[in-house]
C-alpha positions as CSV (number, residue, x, y, z in Angstrom):
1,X,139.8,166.3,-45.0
2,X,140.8,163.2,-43.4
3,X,141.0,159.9,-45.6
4,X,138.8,157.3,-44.0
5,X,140.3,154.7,-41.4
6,X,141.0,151.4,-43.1
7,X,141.1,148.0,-42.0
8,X,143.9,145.8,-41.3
9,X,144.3,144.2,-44.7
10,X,144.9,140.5,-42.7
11,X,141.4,141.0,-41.3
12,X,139.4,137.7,-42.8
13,X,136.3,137.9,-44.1
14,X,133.2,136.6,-42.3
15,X,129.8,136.2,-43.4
16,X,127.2,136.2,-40.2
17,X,124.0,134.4,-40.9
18,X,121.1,135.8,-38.9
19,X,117.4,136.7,-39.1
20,X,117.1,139.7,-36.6
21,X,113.8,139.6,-37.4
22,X,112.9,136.3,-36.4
23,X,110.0,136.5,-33.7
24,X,111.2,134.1,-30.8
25,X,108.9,133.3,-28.1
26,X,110.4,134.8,-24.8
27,X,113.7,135.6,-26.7
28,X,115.0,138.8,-28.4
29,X,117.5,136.9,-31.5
30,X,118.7,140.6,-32.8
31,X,120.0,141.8,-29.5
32,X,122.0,138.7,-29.1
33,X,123.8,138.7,-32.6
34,X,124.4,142.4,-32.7
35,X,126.4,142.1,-29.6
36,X,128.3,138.8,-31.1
37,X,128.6,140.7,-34.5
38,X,130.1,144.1,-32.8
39,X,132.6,141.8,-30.7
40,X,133.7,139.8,-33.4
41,X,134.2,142.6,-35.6
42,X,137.3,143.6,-33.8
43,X,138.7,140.3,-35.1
44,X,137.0,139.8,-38.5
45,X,135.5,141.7,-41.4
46,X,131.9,141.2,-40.9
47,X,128.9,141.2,-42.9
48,X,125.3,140.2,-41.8
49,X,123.0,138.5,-44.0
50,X,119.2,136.5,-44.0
51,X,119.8,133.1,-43.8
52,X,118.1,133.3,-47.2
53,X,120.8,135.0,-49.1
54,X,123.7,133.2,-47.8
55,X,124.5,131.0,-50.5
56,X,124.5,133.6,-53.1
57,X,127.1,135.5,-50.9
58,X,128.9,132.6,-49.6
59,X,131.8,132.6,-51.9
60,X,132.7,135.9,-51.3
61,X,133.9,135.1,-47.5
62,X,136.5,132.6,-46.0
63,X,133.8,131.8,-43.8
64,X,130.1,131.4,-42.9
65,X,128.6,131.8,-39.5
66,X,125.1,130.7,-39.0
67,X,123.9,131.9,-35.3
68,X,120.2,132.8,-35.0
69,X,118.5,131.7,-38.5
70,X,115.5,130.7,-37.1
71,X,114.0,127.2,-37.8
72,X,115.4,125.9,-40.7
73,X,111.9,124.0,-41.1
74,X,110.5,127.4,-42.7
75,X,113.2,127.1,-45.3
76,X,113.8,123.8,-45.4
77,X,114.9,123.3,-49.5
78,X,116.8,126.5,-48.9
79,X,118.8,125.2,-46.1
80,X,119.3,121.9,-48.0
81,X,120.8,123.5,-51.0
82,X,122.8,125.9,-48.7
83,X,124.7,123.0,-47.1
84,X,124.9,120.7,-50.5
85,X,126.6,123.9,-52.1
86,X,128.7,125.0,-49.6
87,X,129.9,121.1,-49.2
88,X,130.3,121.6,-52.9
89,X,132.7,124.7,-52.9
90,X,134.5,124.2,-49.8
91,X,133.0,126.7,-48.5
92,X,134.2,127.0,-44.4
93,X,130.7,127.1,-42.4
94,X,130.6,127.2,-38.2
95,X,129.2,125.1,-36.6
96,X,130.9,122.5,-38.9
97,X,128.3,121.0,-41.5
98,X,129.6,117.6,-39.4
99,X,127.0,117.6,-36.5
100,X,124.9,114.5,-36.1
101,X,122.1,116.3,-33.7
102,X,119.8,119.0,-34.4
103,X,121.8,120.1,-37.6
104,X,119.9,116.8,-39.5
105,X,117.3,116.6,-37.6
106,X,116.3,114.4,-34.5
107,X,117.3,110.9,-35.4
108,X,120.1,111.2,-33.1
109,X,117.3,110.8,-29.5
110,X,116.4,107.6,-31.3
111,X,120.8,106.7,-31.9
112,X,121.4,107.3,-28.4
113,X,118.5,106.0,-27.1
114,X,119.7,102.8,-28.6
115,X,123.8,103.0,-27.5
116,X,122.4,103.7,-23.8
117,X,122.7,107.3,-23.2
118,X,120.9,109.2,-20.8
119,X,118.6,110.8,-22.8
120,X,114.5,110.8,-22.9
121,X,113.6,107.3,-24.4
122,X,112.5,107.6,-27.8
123,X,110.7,105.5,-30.2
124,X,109.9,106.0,-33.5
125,X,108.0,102.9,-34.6
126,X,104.2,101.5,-33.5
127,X,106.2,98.1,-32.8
128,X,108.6,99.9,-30.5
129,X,105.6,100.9,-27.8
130,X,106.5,98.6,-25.4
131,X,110.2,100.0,-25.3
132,X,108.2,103.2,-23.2
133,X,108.2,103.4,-20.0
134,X,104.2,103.6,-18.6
135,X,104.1,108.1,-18.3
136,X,100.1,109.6,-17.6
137,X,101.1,111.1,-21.5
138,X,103.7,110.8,-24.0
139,X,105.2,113.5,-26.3
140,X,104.5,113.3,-30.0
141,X,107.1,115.8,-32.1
142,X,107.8,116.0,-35.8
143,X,111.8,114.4,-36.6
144,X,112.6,117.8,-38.5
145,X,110.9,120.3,-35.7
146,X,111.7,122.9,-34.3
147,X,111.0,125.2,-31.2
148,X,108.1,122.7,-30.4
149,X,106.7,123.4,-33.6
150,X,104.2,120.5,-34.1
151,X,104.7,118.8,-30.6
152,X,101.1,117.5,-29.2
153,X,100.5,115.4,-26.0
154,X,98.7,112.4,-26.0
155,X,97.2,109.8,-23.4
156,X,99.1,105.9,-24.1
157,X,96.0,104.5,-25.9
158,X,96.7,106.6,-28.5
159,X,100.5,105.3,-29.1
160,X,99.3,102.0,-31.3
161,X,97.3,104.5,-33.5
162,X,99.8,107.4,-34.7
163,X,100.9,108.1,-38.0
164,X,104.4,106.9,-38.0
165,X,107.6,107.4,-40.0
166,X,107.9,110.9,-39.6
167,X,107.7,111.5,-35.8
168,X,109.1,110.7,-32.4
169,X,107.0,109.6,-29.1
170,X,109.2,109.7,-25.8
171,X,107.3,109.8,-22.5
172,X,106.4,113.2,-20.9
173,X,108.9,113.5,-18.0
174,X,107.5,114.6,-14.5
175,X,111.3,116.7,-14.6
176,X,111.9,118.9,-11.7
177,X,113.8,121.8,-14.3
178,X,115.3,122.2,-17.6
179,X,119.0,122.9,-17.4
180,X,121.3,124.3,-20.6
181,X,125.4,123.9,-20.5
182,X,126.6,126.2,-23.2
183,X,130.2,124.9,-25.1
184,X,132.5,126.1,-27.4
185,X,134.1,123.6,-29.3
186,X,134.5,120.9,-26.8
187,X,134.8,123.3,-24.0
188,X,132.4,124.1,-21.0
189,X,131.6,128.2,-21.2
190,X,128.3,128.5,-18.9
191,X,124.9,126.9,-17.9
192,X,121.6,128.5,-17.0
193,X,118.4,126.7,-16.0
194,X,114.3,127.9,-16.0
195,X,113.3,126.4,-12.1
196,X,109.8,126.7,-13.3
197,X,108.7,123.8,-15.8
198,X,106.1,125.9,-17.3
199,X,108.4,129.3,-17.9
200,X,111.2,127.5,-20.2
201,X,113.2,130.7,-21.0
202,X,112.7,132.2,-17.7
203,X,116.2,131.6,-17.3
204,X,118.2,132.0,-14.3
205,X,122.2,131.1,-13.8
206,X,122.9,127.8,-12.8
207,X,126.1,126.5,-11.1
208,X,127.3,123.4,-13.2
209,X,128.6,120.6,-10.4
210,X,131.6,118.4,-12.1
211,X,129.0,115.8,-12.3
212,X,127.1,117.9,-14.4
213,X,129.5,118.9,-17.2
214,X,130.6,115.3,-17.3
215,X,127.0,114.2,-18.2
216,X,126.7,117.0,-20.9
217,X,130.3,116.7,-22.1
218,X,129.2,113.2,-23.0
219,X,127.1,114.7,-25.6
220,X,129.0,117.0,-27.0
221,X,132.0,114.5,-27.4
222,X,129.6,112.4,-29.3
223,X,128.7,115.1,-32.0
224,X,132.7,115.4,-32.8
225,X,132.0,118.8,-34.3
226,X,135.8,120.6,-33.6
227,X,134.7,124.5,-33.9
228,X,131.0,125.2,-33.4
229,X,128.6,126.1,-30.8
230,X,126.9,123.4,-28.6
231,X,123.8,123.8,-26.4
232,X,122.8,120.2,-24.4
233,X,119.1,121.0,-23.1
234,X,118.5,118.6,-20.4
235,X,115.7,117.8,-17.6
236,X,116.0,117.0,-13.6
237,X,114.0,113.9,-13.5
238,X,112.2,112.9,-11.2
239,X,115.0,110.5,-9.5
240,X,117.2,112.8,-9.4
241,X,119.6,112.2,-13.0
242,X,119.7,114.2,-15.5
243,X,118.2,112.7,-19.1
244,X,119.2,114.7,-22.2
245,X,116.0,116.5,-24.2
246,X,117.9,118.1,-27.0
247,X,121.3,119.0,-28.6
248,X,121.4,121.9,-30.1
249,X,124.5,122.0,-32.4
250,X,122.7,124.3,-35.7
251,X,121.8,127.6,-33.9
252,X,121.1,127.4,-30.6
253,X,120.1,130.8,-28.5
254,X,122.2,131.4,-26.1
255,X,120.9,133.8,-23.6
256,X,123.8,136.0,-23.4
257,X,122.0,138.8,-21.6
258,X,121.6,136.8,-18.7
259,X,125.4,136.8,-18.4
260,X,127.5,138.6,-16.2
261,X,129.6,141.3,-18.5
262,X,133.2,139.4,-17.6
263,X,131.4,136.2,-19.2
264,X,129.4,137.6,-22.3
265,X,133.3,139.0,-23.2
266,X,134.4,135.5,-22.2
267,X,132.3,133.6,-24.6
268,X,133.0,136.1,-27.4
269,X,136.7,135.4,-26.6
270,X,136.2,132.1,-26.9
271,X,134.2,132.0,-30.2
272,X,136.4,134.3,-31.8
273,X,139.1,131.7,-30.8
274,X,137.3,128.9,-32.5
275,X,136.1,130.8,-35.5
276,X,140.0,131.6,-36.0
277,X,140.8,127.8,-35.5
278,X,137.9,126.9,-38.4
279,X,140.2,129.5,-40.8
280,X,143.3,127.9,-40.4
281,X,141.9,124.6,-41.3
282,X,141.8,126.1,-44.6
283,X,145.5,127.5,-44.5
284,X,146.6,123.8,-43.0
């Protein structure tokens, strides 16, 4: 009887971080990651695990890939202790426990609103009001949300009254669509946009102009995260720019079934790329 094939012993060891079970409106998270997982295991050793157990397992890898682990708001302590440990150990995590967007939070619409970026003005203060610009409602979302968990609408009378300190009001944007440019690293891979405002992940692919991929390379520039996966959600408004709406630099979905085969093995290329650059931080 045949033994077993084995591995290439120089095969590195990667720990994937993923709830498959994770019930995403108008998105299917498992399909995506078990495509990444059964690309990227022609490169790496790979093991899948709930974003629950990963610092248990953690040190047994020479790195950790977090892709579709749902809102870390669910799990919040969890995560905490997750990055404080793996900060600890030295533990190699992609994206890069560096990202100043999404990965801490949403302070970063209220940095940028303040350096001048084109983003959705954001306030975070009762004394800042005025800053708005007069919308028929404004947007009211928690700093640590999540896949508009906790976003309400409210009328501008309301604005003076809100409970502070913990949220974010920007004004609701009359945007023509929501567009999304996808990067690896600091590289441009794809962009896809919903044309309806009410059908967000009715998705369709988008052709990215130069002028485009400027704007969101802006972004992703700013976030200095060297190997990692960016998404920069933006909004047509209604004069025609583009204003940013979130950066996605944790675990963003990235709609890979919407991809043409040559460019779901293109991005998979790519990442592998990256996630090989991460390990030889470690050998540098």
């Amino acid at each position: 009887m045949p033994s077993p094939t084995r591995r290439p012993a120089h095969k590195r060891r990667v720990l994937f971080v993923t709830d498959l079970a994770y019930p995403a409106k108008g998105r299917r998270y498992c399909d995506e990651d078990i495509f990444l997982t059964s690309r990227l295991r022609q490169e790496f050793d790979i093991a899948l695990c709930h974003p629950l157990d990963a610092t248990a397992l953690m040190d047994d890898f020479d790195a950790v890939v977090i892709r579709n682990s749902g809102p870390v708001l669910h799990y919040q302590a969890e995560y905490d202790r997750f990055r404080q440990e793996a900060e600890a150990r030295g533990v190699l995590v992609y994206n890069e426990l560096r990202g100043k967007a999404d990965m801490i939070g949403k302070q970063y619409l209220l940095d940028l609103t303040a350096a001048g970026y084109p983003v959705i003005p954001t306030i975070d203060r009762a004394e800042d009001v005025s800053r708005l610009p007069e919308a028929a409602e404004y947007v009211v979302k928690p700093k640590m949300g999540a896949d508009s968990i906790g976003l309400e609408f409210v009328p501008g009378e309301a604005l003076p009254g809100l409970a502070y300190g913990n949220v974010l009001v920007q004004p609701r944007i009359d945007f023509t669509y929501e567009v999304s440019f996808y990067f690896v690293d600091r590289d441009f891979q794809y962009a896809l946009y919903a044309p309806s405002p009410e059908a967000r992940w009715k998705l369709e692919p988008y052709e990215a102009t130069a002028e485009d991929i400027a704007f969101a390379q802006r972004f992703v520039d700013w976030n200095d995260i060297a190997h990692g996966i960016s998404r920069v959600d933006a909004c047509r408004a209604p004069g025609g720019e583009l204003l940013l709406v979130e950066l996605e630099d944790l675990n963003p979905y990235l709609s890979l079934e919407l991809l043409a085969p040559e460019a779901r093995e293109s991005f998979a290329v790519n990442m592998a790329a990256s996630i090989h650059g991460l390990l030889a931080t470690r050998r540098g």
